[in-house]
MDAnalysis code that builds the backbone (N, CA, C; Angstrom):
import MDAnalysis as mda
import numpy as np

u = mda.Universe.empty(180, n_residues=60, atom_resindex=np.repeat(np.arange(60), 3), trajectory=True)
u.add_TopologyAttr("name", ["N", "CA", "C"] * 60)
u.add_TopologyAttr("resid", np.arange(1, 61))
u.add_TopologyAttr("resname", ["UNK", "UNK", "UNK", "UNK", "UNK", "UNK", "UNK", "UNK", "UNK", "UNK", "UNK", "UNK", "UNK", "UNK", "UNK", "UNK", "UNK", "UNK", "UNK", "UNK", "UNK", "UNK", "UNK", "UNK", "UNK", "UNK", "UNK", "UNK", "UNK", "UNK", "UNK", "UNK", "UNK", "UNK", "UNK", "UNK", "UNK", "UNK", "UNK", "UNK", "UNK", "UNK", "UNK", "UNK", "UNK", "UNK", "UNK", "UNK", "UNK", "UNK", "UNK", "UNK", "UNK", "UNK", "UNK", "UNK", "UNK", "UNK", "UNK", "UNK"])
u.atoms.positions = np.array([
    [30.899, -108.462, 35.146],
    [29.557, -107.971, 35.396],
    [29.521, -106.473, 35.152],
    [28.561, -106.179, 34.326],
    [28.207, -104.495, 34.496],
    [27.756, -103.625, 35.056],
    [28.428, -102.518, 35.508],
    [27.981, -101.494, 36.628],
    [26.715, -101.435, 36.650],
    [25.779, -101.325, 35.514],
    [24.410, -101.023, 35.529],
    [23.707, -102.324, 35.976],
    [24.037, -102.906, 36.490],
    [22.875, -103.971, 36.295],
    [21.346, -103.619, 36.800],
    [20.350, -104.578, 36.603],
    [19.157, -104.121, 36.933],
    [18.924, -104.434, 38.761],
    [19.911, -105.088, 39.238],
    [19.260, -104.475, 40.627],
    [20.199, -103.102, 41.504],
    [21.011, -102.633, 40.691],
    [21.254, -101.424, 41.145],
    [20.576, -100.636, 40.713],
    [20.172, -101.039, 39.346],
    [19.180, -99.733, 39.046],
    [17.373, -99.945, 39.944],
    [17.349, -100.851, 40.782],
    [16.060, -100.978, 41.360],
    [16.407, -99.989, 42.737],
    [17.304, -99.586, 42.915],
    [17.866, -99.043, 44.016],
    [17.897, -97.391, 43.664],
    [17.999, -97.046, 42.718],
    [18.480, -95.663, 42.362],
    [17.186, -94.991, 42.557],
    [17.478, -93.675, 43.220],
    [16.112, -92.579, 43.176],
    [15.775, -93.096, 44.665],
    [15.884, -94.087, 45.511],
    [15.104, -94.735, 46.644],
    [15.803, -93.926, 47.813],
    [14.690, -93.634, 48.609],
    [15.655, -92.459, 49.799],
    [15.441, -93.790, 51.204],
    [16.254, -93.740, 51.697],
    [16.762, -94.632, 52.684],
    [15.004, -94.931, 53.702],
    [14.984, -95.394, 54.456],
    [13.850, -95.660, 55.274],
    [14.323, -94.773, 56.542],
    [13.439, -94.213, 57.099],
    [13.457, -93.122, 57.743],
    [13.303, -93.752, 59.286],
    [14.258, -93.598, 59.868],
    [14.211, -94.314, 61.274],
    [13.688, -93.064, 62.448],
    [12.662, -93.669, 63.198],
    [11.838, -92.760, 63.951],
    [12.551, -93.445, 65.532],
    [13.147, -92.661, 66.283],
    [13.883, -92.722, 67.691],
    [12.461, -92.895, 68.640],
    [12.522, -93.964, 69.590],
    [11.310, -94.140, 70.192],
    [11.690, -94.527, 71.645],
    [11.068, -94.394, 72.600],
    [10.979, -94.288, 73.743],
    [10.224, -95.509, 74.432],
    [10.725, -96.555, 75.147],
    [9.814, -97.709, 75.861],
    [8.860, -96.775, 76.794],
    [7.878, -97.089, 76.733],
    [7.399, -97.054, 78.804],
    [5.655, -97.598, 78.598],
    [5.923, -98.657, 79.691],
    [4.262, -99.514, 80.025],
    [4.219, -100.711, 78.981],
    [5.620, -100.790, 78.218],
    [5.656, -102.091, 77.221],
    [5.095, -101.507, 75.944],
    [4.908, -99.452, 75.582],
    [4.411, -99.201, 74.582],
    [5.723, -98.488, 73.593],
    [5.726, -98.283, 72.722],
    [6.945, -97.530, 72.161],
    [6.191, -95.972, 71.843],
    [6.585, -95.032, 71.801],
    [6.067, -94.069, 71.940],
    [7.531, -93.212, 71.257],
    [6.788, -92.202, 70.302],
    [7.946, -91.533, 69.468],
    [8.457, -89.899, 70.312],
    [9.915, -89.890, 70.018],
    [10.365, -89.013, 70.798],
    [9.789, -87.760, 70.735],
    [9.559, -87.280, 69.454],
    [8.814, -85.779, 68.794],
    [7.574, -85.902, 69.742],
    [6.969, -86.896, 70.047],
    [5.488, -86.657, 70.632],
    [5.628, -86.447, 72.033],
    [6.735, -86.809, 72.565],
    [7.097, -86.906, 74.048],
    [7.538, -85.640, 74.372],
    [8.606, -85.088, 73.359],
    [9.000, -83.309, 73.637],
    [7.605, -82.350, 73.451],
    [6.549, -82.848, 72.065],
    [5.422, -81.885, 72.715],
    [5.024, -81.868, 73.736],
    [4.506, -83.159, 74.345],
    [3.908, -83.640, 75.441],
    [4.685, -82.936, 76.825],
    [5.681, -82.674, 76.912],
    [6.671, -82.781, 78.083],
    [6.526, -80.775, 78.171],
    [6.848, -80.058, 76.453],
    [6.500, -78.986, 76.390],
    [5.158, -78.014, 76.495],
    [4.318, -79.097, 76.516],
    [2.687, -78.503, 76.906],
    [2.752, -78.282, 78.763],
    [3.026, -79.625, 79.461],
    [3.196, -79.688, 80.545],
    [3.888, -78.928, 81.450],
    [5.318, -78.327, 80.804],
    [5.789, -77.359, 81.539],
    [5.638, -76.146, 81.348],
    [4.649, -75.962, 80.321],
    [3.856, -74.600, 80.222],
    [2.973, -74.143, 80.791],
    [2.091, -74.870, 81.001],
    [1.162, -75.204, 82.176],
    [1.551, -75.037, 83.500],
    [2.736, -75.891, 83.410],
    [2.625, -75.287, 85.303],
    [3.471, -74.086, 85.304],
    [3.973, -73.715, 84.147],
    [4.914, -72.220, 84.528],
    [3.706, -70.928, 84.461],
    [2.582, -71.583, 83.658],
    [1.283, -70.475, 83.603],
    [0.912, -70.187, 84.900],
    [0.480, -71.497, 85.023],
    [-0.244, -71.683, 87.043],
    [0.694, -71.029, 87.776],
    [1.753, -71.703, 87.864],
    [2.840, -70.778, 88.975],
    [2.392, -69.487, 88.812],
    [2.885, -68.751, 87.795],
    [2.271, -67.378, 87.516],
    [1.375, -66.756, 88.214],
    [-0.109, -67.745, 87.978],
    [-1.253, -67.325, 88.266],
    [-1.535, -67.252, 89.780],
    [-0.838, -68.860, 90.575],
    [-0.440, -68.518, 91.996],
    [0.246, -67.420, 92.563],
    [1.623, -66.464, 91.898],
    [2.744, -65.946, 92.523],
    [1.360, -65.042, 92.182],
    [0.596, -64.814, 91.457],
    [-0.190, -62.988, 91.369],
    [-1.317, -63.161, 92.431],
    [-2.015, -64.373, 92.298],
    [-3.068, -64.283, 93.501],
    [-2.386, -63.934, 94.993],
    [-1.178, -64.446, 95.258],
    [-0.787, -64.471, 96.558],
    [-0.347, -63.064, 96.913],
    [0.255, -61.993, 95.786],
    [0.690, -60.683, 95.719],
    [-0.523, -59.874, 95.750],
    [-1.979, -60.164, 96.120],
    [-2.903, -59.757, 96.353],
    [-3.552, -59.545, 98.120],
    [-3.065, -60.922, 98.305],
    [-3.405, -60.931, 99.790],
    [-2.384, -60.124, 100.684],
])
């Protein structure tokens, strides 16, 4: 058999399928990239607020 055959060459140039890492929860799959924004909005937020609490209270 020859190296070239035509189903190796149906293969050539093809970049692998791109596997996306996902997270169960509530029976939904949910992708990891969306969970680190999600998780990074949230602890920005409360490190803002904290903030905004530690200055109101340095008032009274």
């Amino acid at each position: 058999m020859r190296c070239n055959s035509s189903a190796n060459k149906s293969f050539i140039d093809k970049s692998s399928p791109k596997t996306i890492d996902t997270i169960r929860f509530n029976n939904r799959y949910i992708d990891k990239e969306t969970v680190k924004e999600k998780a990074t909005g949230i602890v920005s937020v409360v490190v803002f607020t904290g903030l905004i609490a530690f200055s109101f209270f340095q008032f009274l």
